[in-house]
C-alpha positions in Angstrom: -65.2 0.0 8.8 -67.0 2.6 6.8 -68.4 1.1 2.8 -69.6 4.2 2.0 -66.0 5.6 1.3 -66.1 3.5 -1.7 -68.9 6.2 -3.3 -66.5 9.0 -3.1 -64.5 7.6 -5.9 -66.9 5.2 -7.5 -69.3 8.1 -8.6 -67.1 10.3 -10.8 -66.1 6.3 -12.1 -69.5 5.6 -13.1 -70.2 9.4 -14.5 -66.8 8.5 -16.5 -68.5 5.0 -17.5 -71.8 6.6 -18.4 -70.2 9.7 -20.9 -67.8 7.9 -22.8 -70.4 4.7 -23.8 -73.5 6.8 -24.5 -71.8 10.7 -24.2 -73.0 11.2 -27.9 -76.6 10.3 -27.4 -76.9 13.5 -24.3 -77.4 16.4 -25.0 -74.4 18.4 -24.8 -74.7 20.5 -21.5 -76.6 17.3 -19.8 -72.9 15.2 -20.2 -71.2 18.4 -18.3 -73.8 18.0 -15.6 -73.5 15.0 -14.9 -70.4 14.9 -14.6 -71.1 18.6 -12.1 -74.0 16.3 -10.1 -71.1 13.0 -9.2 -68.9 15.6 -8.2 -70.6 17.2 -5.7 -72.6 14.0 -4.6 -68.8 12.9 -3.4 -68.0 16.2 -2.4 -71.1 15.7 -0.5 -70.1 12.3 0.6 -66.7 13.3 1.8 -68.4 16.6 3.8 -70.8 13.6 5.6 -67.9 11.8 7.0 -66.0 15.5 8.5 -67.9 14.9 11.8 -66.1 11.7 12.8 -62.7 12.6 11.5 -62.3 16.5 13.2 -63.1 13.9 16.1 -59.7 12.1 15.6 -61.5 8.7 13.9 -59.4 6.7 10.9 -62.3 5.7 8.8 -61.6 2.8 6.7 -62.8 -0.5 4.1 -60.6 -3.1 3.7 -60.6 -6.3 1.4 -58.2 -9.4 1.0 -56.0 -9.4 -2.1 -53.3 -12.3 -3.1 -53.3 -14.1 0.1 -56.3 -13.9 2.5 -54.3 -14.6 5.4 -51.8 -12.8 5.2 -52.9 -8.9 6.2 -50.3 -7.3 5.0 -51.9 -7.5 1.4 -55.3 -6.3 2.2 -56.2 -3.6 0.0 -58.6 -0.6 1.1 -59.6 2.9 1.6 -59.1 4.6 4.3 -59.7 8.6 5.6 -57.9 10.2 8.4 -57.4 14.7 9.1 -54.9 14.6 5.6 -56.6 12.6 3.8 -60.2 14.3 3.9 -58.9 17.2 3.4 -57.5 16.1 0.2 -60.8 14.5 -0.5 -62.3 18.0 0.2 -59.9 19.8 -2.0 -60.9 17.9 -5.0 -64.2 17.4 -4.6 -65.1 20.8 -4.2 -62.5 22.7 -6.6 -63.0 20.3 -9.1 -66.6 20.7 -8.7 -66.6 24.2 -9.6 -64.5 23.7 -13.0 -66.6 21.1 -13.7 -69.5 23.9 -13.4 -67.1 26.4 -15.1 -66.4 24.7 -17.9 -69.9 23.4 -18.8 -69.8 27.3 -20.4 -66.2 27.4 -21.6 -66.4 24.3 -23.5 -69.7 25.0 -25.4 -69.5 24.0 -28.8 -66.8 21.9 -28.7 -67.5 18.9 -30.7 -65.8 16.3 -28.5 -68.5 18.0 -25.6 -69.1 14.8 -23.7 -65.7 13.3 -24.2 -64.0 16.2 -22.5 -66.2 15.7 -19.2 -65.6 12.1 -19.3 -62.1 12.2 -19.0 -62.9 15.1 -16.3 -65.1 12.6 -14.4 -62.2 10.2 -14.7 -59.2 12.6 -13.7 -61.0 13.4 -10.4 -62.1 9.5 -9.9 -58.0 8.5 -10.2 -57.2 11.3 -8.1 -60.0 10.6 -5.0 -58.6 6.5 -5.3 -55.2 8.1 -5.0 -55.8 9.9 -1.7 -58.3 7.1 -0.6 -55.7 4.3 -0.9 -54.1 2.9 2.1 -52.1 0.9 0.6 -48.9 1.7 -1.6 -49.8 -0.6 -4.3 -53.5 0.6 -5.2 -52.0 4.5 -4.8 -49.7 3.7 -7.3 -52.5 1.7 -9.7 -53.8 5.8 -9.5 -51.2 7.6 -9.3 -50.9 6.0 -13.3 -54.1 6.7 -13.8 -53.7 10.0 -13.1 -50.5 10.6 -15.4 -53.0 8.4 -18.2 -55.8 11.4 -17.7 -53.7 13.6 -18.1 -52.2 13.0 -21.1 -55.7 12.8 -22.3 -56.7 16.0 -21.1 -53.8 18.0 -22.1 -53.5 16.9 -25.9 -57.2 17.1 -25.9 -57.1 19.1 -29.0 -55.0 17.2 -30.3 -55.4 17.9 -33.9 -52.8 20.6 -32.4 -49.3 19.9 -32.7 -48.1 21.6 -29.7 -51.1 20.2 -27.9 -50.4 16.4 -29.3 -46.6 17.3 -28.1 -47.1 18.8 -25.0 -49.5 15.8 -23.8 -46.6 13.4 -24.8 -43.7 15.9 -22.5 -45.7 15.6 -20.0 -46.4 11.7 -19.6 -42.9 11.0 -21.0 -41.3 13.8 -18.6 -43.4 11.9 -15.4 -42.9 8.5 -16.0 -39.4 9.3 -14.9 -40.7 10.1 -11.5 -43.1 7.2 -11.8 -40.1 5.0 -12.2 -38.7 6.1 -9.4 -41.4 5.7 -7.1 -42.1 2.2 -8.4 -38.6 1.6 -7.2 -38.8 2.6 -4.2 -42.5 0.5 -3.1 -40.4 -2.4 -4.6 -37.4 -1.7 -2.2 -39.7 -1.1 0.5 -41.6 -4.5 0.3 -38.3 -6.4 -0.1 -36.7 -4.8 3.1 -40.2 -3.9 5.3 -42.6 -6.2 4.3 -45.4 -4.4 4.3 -47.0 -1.3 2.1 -49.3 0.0 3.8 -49.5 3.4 5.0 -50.2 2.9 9.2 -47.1 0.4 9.1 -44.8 3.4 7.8 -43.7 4.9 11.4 -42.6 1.4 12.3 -40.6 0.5 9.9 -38.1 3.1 11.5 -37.1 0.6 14.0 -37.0 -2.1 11.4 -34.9 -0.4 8.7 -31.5 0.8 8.9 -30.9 5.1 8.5 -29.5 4.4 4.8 -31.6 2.3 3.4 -34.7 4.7 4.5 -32.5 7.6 2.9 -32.5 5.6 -0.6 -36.2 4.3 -0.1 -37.5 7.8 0.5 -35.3 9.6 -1.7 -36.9 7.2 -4.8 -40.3 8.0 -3.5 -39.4 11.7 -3.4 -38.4 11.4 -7.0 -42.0 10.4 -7.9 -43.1 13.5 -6.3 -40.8 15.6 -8.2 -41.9 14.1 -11.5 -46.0 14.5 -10.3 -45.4 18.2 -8.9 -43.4 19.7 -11.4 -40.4 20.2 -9.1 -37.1 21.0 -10.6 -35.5 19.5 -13.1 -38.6 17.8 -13.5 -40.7 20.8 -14.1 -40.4 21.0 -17.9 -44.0 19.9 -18.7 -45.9 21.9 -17.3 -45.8 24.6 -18.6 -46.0 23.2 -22.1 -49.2 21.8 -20.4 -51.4 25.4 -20.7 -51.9 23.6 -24.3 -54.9 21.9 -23.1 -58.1 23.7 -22.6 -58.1 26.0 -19.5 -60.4 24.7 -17.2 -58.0 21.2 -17.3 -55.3 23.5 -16.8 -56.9 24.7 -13.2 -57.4 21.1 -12.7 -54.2 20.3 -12.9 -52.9 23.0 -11.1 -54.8 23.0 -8.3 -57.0 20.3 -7.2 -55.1 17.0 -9.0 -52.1 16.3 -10.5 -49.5 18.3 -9.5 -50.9 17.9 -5.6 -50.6 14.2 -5.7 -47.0 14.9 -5.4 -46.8 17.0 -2.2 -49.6 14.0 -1.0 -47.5 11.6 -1.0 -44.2 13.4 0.6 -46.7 14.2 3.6 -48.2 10.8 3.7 -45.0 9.3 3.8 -43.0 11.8 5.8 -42.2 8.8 8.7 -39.8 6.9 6.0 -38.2 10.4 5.6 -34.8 11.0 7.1 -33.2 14.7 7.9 -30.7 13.7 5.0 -33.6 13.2 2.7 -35.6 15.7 4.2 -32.4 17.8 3.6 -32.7 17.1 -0.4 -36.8 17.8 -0.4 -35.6 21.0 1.0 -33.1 22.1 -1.4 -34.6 21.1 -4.4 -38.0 22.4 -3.2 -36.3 26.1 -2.4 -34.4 26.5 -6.0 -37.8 25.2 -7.4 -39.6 28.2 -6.1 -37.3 30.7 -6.5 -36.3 29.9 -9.9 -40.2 29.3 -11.2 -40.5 33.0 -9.6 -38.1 34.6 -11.7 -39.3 32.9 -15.2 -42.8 33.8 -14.2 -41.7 37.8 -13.4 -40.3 37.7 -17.8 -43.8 35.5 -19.2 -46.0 37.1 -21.5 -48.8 34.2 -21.8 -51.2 34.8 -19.8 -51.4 30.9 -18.5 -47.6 30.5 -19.3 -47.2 33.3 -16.0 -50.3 31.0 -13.9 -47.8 27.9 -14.5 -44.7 29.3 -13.2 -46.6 30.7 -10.7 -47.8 26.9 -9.5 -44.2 25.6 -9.7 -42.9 28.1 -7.4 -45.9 27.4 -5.1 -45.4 24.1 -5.6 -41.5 24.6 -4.2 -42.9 26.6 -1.4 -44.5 23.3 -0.6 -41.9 21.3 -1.0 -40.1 23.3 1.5 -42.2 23.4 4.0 -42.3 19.5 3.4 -38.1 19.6 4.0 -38.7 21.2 7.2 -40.7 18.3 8.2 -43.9 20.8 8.1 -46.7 18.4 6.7 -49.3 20.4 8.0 -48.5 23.7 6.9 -47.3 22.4 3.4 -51.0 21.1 3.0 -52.5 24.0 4.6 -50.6 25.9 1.9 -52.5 23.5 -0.6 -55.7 24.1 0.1 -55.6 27.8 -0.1 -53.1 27.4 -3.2 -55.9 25.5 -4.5 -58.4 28.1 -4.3 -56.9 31.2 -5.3 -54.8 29.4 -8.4 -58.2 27.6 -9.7 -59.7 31.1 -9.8 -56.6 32.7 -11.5 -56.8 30.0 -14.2 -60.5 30.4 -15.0 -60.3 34.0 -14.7 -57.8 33.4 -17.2 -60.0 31.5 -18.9 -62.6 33.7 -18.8 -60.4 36.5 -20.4 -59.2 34.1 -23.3 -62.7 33.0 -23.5 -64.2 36.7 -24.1 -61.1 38.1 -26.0 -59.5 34.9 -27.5 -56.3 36.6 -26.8 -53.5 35.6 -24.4 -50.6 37.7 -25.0 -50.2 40.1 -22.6 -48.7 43.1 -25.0 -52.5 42.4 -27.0 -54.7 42.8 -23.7 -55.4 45.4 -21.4 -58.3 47.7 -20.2 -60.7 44.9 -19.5 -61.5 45.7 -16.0 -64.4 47.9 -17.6 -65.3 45.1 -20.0 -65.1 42.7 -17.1 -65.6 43.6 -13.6 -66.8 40.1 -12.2 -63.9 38.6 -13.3 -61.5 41.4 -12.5 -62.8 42.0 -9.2 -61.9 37.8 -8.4 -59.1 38.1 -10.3 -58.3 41.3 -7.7 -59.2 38.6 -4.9 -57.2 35.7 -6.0 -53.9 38.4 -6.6 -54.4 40.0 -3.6 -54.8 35.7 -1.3 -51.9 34.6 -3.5 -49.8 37.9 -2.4 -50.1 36.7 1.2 -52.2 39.8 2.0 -53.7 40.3 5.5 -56.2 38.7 6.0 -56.9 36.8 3.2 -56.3 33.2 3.1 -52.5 32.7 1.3 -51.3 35.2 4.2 -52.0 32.6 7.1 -50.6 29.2 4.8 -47.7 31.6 3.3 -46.9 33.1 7.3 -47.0 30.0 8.8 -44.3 28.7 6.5 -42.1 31.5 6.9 -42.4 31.5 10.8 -41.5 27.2 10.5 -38.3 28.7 8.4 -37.8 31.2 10.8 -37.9 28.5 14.0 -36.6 25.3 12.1 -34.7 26.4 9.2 -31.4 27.9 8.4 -31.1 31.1 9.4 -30.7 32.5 5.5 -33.5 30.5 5.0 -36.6 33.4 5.5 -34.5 35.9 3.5 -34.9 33.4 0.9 -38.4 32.9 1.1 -39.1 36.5 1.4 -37.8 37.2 -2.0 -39.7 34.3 -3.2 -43.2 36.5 -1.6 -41.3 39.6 -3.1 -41.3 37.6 -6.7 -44.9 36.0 -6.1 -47.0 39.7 -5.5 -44.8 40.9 -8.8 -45.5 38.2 -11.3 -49.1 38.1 -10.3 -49.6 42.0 -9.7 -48.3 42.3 -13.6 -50.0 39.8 -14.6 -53.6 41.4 -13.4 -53.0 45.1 -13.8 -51.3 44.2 -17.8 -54.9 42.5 -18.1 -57.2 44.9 -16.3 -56.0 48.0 -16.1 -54.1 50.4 -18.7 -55.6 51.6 -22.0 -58.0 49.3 -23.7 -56.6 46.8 -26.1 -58.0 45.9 -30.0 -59.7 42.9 -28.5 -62.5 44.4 -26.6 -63.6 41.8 -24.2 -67.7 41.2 -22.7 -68.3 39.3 -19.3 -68.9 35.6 -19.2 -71.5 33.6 -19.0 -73.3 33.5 -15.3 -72.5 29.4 -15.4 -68.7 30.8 -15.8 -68.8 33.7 -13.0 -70.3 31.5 -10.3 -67.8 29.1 -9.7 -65.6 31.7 -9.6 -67.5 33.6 -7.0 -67.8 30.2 -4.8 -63.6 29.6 -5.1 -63.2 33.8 -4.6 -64.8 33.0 -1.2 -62.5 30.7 -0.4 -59.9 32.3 -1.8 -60.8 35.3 0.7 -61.5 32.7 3.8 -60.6 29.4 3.6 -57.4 30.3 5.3 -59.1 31.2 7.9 -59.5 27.8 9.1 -55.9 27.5 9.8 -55.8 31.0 11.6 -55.4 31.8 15.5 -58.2 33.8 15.3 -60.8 30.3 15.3 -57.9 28.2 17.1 -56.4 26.6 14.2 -58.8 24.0 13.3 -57.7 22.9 9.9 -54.2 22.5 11.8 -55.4 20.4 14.5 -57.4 18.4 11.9 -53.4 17.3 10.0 -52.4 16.4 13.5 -50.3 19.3 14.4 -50.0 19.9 18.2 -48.0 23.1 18.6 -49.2 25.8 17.0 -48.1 29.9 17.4 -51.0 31.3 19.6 -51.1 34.5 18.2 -50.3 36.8 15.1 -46.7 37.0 14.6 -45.9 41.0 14.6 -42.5 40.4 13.0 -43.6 38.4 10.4 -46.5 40.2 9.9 -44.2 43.2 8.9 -41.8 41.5 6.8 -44.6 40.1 5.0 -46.5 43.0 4.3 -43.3 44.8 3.2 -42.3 42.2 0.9 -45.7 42.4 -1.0 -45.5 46.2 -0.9 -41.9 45.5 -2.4 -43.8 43.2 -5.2 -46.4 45.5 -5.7 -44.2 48.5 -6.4 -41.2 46.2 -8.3 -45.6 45.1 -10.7 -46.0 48.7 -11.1 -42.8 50.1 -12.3 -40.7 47.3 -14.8 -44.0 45.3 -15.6 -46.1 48.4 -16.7 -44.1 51.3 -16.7 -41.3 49.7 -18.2 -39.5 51.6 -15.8 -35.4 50.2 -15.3 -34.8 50.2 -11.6 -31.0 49.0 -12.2 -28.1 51.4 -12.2 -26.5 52.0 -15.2 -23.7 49.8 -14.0 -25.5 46.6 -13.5 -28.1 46.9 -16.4 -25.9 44.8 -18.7 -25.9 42.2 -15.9 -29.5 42.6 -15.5 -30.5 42.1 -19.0 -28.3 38.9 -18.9 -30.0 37.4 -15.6 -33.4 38.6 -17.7 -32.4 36.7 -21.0 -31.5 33.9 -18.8 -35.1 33.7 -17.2 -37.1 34.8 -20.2 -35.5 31.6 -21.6 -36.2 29.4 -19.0 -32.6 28.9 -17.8 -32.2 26.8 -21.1 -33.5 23.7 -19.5 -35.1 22.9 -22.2 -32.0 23.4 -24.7 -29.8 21.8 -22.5 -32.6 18.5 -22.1 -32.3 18.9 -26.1 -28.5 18.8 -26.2 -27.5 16.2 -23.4 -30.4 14.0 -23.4 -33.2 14.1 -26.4 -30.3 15.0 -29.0 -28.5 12.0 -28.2 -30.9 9.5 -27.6 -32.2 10.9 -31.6 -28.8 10.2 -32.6 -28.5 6.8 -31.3 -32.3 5.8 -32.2 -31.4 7.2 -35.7 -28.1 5.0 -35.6 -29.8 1.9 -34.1 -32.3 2.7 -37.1 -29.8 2.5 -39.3 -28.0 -0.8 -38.0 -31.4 -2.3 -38.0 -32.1 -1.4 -41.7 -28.3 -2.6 -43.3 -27.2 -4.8 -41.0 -29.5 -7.1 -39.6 -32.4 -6.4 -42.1 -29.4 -6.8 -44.3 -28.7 -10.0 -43.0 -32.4 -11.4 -42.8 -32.2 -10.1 -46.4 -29.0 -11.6 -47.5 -30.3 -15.0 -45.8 -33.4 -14.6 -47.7 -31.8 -14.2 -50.9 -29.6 -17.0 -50.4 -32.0 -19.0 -49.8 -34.1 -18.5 -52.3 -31.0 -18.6 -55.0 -30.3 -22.0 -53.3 -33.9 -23.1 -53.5 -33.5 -22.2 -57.6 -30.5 -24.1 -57.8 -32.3 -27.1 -56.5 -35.4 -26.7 -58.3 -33.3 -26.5 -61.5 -30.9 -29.6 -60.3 -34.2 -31.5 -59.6 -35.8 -30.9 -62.9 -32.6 -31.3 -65.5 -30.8 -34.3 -63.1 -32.9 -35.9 -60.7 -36.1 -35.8 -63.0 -34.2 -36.6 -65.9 -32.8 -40.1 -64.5 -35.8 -40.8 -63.0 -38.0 -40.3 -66.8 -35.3 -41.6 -68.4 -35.2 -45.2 -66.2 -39.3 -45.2 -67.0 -38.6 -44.1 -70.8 -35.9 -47.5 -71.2 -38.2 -49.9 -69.1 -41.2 -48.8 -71.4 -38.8 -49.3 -74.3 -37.7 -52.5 -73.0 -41.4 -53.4 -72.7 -42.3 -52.5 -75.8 -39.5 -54.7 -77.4 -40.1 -57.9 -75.7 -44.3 -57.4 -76.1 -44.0 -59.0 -79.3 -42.7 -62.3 -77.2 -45.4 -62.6 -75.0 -47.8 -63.9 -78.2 -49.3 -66.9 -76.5 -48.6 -68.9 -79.1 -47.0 -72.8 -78.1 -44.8 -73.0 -81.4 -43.4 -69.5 -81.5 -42.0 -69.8 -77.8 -40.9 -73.3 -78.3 -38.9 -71.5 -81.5 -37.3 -69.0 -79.3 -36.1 -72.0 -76.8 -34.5 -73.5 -79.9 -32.8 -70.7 -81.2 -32.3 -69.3 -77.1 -30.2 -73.1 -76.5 -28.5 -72.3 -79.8 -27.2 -69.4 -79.4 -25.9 -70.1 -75.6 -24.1 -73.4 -77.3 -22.4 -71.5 -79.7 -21.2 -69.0 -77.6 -20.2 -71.4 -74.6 -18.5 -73.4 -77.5 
């Protein structure tokens, strides 16, 4: 039992507590650093417990919730080899954009707000990899979609900012439902929830009912990581400011997806695993070719992520957990640097458009030269850090996976050194553009010095040359000993084949196509540059429709049963008239006119009632005379 694991999470909670109640009275950079300072005290926390977990120790707090006898729901944290390095993923990338963007939000007069829901993004995403139970991840993984949507439509007074926040929670809760599904299925037919209980529940559970159970949890993780036909919010996401776009990318949201396939690989079958596979492959090979026809700078950065994200997945359908989340971590590094060298060009040229930049390498060298770094780690270059994730992958495909299955993901390494090598030399190199750029700020260039590093040598923890720690840390026993020559040599010659395909279509313009197949070419180019039409086709089949009917229902509502509530109303009110008038001229008028006679009456026979002896003994006479005569 470890309590200090609850101070990994609970100290970007109480930075988030502390900015948005009294955010206004700080001074504005004294809200980003403190929000910089709980950051790294959990990254610190979470470096002070590597010692016991590299030694194979579960670390773990645990406390009784609904039933205190009953174990199975006892909710706590708890740390093992895949779950620290989570923890040190997002502590320590989201540390440095956190330091980043105290610079690149400067002047922004929601200042403290913005590191608030910073504080809080990383808080939701450290209790979502902390949790060992399904129902507190989930409490995050909500959480997560919530800051989110903060942080994309920050600038909300945006349209397309205020939109793309709402795609992207709307687009995710669809995943979300999913998943909530599946924990629901899973406690009616295993009984329990939490994570060391998974592996056996394979003995418990039939093969089809851990096919549907996985396959709903799977569907979470294609809504959270951006995995087609999922994927259409982020994109639309680069709205937000860029530093939350690196977040997202690379440290938070779109991991928590490939976090939870791993965590839950035992509930995963080889039919499922079969479908993670697929849809994980045309993920990352149809992000690629978008990304090769982008001209936003960030717009080329987010396609980039979804087809890393596919690689991922794939790795994840080859039952590969440990090289899918080695393939994280370095992912993490070199895309956080891409996006706030991004960043760093938008913030010194206030341009994104890739025909309006160019020439900046002069301008900028700091951030070209990491740019350079992250472009070269990403390419799966020798021997920076994406070529041992990226080789590792291909040599599981190689071993494990179909045998068209490497030719596949070679293209996608042929696709990933292009739409990254255009993206840098359009911004770097070339003649100078109108919008002459200056170097950031030093608070701006040091985090991206700190994530080049690790962008250069992260990898290195995973490599043959230091034994494969990081591997050996997520629990993975047989490990290639050596450099794979072959692989080596496809690999190099696919990001030679990128590199050349950068230099000739994306800034020569040259058209490598014969003649013959150009018209089929600029067909399959309209098709990516468009995005396959998902977005048209989500229009037309799914948003159109439900419009229609919304706009029908609207209409029902407003002259039928508003017309009825109406019609009831006004009948009820002509009835209450009709009453009100039968009451006054009937009902009234018997009941005055009775009063009106009796008083009448009264007044006639006052004059009797004289009190004197002679007068009444006169009426009894002529009373008795009358009666005789007329009973005569």
């Amino acid at each position: 039992m470890t309590p200090a694991l609850l101070w990994i999470p609970l100290l970007p909670l109480a930075a988030f507590a502390l900015l948005i109640t009294c955010g206004r009275r700080l001074a504005p950079p004294v809200a980003g650093w403190v929000a910089v300072a709980a950051l790294a005290a959990s990254a610190g926390a979470t470096l002070a417990l590597a010692e016991p977990v590299l030694r194979g120790q579960r670390l773990a707090v645990r406390w009784a919730w609904l039933s205190a006898g009953d174990p199975r729901w006892a909710l706590g944290l708890a740390v093992d080899g895949l779950s620290w390095l989570m923890l040190a993923v997002v502590t320590g990338v989201g540390t440095m954009i956190a330091c980043y963007s105290i610079g690149y939000m400067r002047g922004d007069p929601r200042y403290p707000r913005f590191f608030a829901y910073l504080a809080l993004f990383c808080a939701s995403m450290l209790g979502l990899v902390l949790a060992d139970h399904f129902l507190l991840l989930y409490a995050c993984w909500e959480l997560v979609g919530l800051c989110s949507y903060l942080l994309i439509s920050f600038w909300f007074e945006k349209p397309a900012a205020a939109a793309a926040g709402r795609k992207a929670f709307i687009t995710t809760r669809i995943g979300d439902a999913g998943l909530l599904a599946g924990i629901l299925w899973l406690a009616w037919a295993g009984g329990t929830l939490q994570f060391d209980a998974l592996a056996g529940l394979r003995e418990t559970l039939s093969h089809g009912l851990l096919t549907a159970i996985s396959l709903l949890i799977f569907l979470g993780a294609v809504g959270k990581s951006a995995q087609v036909p999922l994927h259409v919010w982020l994109p639309d996401a680069m709205e937000g400011p860029t530093p939350v776009s690196a977040l997202i990318h690379a440290a938070t949201m779109v991991a928590a997806g490939i976090y939870l396939v791993a965590r839950t690989l035992p509930l995963f079958t080889p039919e499922s695993l079969q479908v993670v596979l697929a849809v994980g492959l045309l993920t990352h090979l149809a992000a690629g070719t978008v990304a090769l026809t982008m001209t936003d700078i960030k717009r080329v950065l987010a396609y980039s992520t979804i087809s890393q994200l596919g690689l991922m997945m794939t790795a994840l359908g080859l039952g590969a957990a440990a090289l899918a989340m080695f393939h994280l971590t370095t992912h993490a590094c070199f895309k956080a640097l891409l996006f706030l060298g991004a960043g760093s060009v938008i913030h010194a040229t206030h341009e994104q458009e890739l025909g309006r930049l160019g020439g900046l390498r002069r301008a900028m060298p700091w951030t070209a030269a990491v740019f350079l770094i992250a472009a070269v780690s990403m390419s799966g270059v020798f021997p920076l850090s994406g070529f041992w994730s990226k080789d590792a992958i291909l040599l599981a495909a190689q071993h494990d996976g179909p045998p068209w299955l490497l030719g596949a993901l070679l293209a996608g390494a042929v696709m990933t050194t292009a739409y990254v090598f255009r993206l840098y030399l359009r911004c770097f190199h070339g003649a100078p553009a109108p919008h002459a750029g200056h170097e950031s700020p030093l608070i701006m260039v040091l985090p991206m010095a700190v994530l080049a590093l690790g962008a250069a040598a992260v990898g290195l923890a995973g490599s043959p040359w230091l034994a494969h720690p990081l591997l050996h840390l997520l629990g993975l026993t047989q490990i290639h000993a050596g450099i794979d020559v072959p692989i080596l040599l496809w690999s190099t010659l696919a990001a030679a084949a990128g590199l050349w395909l950068a230099w000739s279509v994306g800034v020569r313009r040259a058209r490598p196509l014969p003649a013959a197949l150009r018209p089929l070419g600029t067909r399959l180019y309209t098709w990516a540059a468009n995005k396959y039409y998902v977005d048209e086709w989500y229009q037309r089949l799914i948003i159109g429709p439900y419009l229609a009917a919304a706009r029908g229902l609207s209409r029902f509502d407003l002259r039928v049963i508003d017309g009825a509530v109406d019609g009831a109303g006004l009948a009820g009110r002509a009835l209450a008239v009709w009453k009100e008038r039968f009451d006054r001229l009937v009902v009234d008028r018997l009941v005055n006119g009775t009063a009106s006679a009796v008083r009448l009456a009264g007044a006639g026979l006052r004059w009797v009632q004289t009190g004197i002896v002679h007068q009444y003994l006169l009426v009894v006479v002529v009373a008795v005379v009358v009666v005789s005569l007329v009973l005569k």
